[in-house]
N, C-alpha and C positions, 0 to 999 in steps of 0.2 A: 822154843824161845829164840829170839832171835840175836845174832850177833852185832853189838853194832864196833865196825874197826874202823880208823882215821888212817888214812891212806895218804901223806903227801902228793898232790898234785904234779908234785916232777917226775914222782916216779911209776907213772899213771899210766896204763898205755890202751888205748880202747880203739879196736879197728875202725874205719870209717863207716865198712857197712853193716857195723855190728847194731841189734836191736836194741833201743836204749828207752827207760823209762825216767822221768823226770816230775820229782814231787817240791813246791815250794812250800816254806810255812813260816812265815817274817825272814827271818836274818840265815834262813838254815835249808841246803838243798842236799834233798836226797836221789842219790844215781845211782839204779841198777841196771845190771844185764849180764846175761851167763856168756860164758866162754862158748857153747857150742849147745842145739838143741839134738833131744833124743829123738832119735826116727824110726829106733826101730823098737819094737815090742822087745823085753828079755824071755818070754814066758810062749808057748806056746797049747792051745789045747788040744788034748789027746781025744777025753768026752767030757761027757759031763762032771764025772767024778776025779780024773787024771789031766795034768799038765806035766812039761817039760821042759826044767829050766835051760834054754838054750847057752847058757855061759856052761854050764857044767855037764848038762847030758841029762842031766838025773830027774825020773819022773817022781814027781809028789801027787798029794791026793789033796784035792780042790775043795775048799773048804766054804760053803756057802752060809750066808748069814742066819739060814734056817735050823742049821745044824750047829751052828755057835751056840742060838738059842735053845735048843734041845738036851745040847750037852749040860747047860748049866740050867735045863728044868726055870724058866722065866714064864 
């Protein structure tokens, strides 16, 4: 779902070379754009079955959409 917030324009502050998307629709314009983009992967893989979530350390078991399906017999 999404948020919508009214932001006062004075207290606005968007960098010059920040990426900026711009939608018009009559009387009403909508501005997005993030604070900073992700560059790095959090996750890393081990094999096929094992990852390692790089913020915490800890290896989990990689769960494919074949085995989603199996588990719930579709």
């Amino acid at each position: 779902m999404t948020k919508i917030q009214y932001i006062n324009p004075n207290k606005l502050y968007i960098a010059q070379n920040a990426e900026v998307s711009l939608k018009l629709a009559g009387n009403t314009a909508q501005v997005t754009f993030t604070a900073g983009k992700n560059k790095e992967c959090p996750i890393k893989n081990l094999s096929k079955d094992e990852f390692v979530a790089l913020s915490t350390g800890e290896v989990k078991k990689l769960f494919i959409l074949k085995r989603i399906i199996q588990m719930l017999n579709i």
